[in-house]
C-alpha positions in Angstrom: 0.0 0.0 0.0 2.7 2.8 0.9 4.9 1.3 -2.6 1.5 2.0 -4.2 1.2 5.4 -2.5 4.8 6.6 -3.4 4.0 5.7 -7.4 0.8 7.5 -7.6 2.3 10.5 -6.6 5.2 10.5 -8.6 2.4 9.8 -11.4 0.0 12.8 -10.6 3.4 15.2 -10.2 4.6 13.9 -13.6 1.5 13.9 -15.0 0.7 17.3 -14.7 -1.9 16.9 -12.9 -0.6 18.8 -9.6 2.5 21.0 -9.0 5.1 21.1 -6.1 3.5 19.9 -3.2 -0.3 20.3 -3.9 -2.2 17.7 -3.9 -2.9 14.2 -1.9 -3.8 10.9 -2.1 -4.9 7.9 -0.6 -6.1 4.4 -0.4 -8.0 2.2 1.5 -7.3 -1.3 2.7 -11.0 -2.2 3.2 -10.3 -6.2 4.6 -7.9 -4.2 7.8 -10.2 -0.8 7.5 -6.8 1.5 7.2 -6.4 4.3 5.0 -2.6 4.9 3.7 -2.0 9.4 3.4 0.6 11.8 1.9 2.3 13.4 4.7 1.3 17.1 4.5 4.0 19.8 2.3 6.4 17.7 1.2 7.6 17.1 -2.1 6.4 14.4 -3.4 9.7 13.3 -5.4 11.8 12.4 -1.9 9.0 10.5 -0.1 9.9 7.3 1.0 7.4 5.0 3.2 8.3 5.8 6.2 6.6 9.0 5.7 3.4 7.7 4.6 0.9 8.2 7.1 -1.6 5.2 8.1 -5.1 5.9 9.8 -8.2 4.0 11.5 -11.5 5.6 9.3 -12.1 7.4 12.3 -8.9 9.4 12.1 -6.8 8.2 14.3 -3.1 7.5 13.2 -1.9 4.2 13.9 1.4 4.8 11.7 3.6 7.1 10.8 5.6 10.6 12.2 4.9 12.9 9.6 1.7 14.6 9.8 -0.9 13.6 7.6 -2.4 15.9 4.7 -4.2 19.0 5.8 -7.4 17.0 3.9 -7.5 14.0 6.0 -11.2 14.3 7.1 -12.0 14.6 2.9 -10.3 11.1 2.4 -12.0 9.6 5.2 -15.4 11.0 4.7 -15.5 10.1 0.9 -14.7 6.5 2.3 -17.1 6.3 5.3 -19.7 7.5 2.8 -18.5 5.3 0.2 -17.5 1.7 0.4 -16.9 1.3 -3.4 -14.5 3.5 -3.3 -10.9 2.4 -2.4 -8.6 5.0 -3.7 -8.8 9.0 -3.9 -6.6 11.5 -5.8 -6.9 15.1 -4.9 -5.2 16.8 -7.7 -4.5 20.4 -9.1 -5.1 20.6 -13.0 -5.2 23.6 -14.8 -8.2 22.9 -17.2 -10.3 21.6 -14.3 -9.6 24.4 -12.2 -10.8 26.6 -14.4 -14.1 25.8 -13.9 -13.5 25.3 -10.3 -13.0 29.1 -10.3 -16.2 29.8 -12.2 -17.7 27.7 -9.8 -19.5 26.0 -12.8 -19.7 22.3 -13.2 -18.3 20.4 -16.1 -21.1 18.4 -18.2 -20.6 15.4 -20.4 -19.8 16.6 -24.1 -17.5 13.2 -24.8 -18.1 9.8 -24.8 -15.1 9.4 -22.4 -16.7 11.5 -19.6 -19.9 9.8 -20.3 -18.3 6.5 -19.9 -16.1 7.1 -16.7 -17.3 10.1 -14.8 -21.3 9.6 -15.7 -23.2 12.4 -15.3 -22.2 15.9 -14.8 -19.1 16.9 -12.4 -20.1 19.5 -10.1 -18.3 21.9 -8.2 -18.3 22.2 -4.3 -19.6 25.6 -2.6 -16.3 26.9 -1.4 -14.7 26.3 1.8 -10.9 27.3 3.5 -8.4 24.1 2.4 -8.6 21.4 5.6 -11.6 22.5 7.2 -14.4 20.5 8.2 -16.9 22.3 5.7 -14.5 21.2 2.8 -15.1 17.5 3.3 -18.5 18.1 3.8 -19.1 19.7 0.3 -16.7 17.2 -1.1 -18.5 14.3 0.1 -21.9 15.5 -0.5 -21.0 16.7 -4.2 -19.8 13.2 -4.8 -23.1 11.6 -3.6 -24.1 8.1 -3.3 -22.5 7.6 -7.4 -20.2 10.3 -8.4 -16.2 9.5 -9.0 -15.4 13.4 -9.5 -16.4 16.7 -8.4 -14.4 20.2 -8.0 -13.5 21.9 -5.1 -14.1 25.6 -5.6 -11.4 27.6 -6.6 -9.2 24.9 -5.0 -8.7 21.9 -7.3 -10.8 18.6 -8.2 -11.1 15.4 -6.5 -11.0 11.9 -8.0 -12.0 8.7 -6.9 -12.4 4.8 -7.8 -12.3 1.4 -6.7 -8.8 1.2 -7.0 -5.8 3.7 -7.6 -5.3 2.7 -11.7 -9.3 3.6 -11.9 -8.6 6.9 -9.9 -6.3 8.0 -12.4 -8.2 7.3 -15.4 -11.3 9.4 -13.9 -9.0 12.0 -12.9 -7.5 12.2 -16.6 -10.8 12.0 -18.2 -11.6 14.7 -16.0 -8.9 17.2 -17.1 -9.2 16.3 -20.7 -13.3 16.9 -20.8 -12.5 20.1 -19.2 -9.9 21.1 -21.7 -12.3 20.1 -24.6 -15.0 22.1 -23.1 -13.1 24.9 -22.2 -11.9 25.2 -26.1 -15.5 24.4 -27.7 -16.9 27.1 -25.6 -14.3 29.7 -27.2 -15.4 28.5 -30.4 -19.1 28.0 -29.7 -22.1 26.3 -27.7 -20.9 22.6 -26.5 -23.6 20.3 -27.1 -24.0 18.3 -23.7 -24.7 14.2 -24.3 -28.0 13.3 -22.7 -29.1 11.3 -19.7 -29.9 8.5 -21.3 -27.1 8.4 -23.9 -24.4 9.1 -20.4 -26.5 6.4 -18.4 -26.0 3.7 -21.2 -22.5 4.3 -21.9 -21.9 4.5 -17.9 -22.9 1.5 -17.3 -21.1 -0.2 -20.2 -17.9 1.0 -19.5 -18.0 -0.3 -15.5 -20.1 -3.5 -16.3 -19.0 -4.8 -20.3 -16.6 -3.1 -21.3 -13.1 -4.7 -21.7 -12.1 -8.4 -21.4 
C-alpha cells in the first residue's frame, strides 16, 4: 500500500496533474479498515514509506511521524460514505480548475466522460483548504454515485475502486474540461443526454473490456 502510494504520486506530479507539493492521495485497505495518506508539504519526489501516514477511518493515526495531509477528514469522509471507493486522488489541474473558479460544473460533451465520470461533475460551494466544511461539500457533491467533483477555486477530486481507476477518472476529467473549455471559445458545447451518459456509464463499468 505505501509502494502504491509513493507511485501514484510520482504519477500525478509527472502527470501534470498537480505542481510542487499540492495535492494528496490515498487508499484504502478495506479487509484491515486503514487508510494509507501523503504526509502534508512535502515534495512528493523524496517520499519514502516511512513518511506515509496510516489511519483507522475514524482518524486516528496508527502509523507514521509525519503529519498527515491538511485534507485527511475529505479522504476519510469520501470513504465512510463510500464503500466502493478504495482509492482517492486530490489533484491540481489547470483545465479543471478553471471551472473550479467559475464555480461552474463540467457536463458530459465526450463519450469518455460519459463512460467514466457519468453524469455531470459538479463543483463544491467553497470552503478554506482542511476545514471541516471542505469534506463536507466534497463528500456531499460526490453523492451516493459520483467518481469526481471540483473543489471551488481549490482543485478537483477523483476517486475509484482502486488507484489505476482513480487516475483514469482524474484524466478524463482534465481532458473533458480542456475540450470544453476550447469548444466554448469556439461556440455552444452540445451536452450528451441522460440516457445516452446512463448507457454508456454503465457499459464502460459492467461490459466493457475483457
Amino acid at each position: 500500500m505505501k509502494k502504491l502510494i509513493l507511485d501514484a504520486c510520482l504519477q500525478m506530479l509527472h502527470s501534470g496533474l498537480t505542481v510542487e507539493t499540492w495535492g494528496n492521495i490515498s487508499c484504502r485497505d478495506s479487509e484491515a479498515g486503514l487508510v494509507y495518506l501523503t504526509p502534508s508539504g512535502l515534495h512528493y519526489d523524496g517520499l519514502t514509506e516511512d513518511d506515509i501516514v496510516v489511519a483507522k477511518l475514524d482518524g486516528a493515526i496508527v502509523e507514521g511521524a509525519r503529519k498527515p495531509t491538511i485534507e485527511i477528514d475529505m479522504h476519510l469522509g469520501i470513504y465512510r460514505a463510500r464503500p466502493d471507493i478504495n482509492a482517492v486522488i486530490h489533484t491540481h489541474p489547470v483545465y479543471s480548475q478553471v471551472f473550479a473558479v467559475l464555480r461552474e460544473d463540467i457536463p458530459p460533451v465526450i463519450d469518455e466522460a460519459a463512460q467514466i465520470l457519468g453524469g455531470p461533475v459538479r463543483c463544491t460551494p467553497y470552503a478554506l483548504p482542511g476545514s471541516p466544511e471542505l469534506a463536507i461539500g466534497c463528500v456531499e457533491t460526490l453523492g451516493e454515485a459520483g467518481y469526481a467533483c471540483l473543489l471551488a477555486s481549490h482543485g478537483a477530486v477523483c476517486a475509484g475502486a482502486d488507484m489505476e481507476m482513480a487516475f483514469k477518472v482524474s484524466t478524463v476529467l482534465e481532458m473533458t474540461a480542456q475540450i470544453y473549455q476550447m469548444a466554448r471559445a469556439i461556440g455552444k458545447p452540445v451536452t450528451l443526454s441522460d440516457d445516452q451518459v446512463a448507457f454508456m456509464h454503465d457499459f464502460a463499468y459492467n461490459e466493457y473490456g475483457q
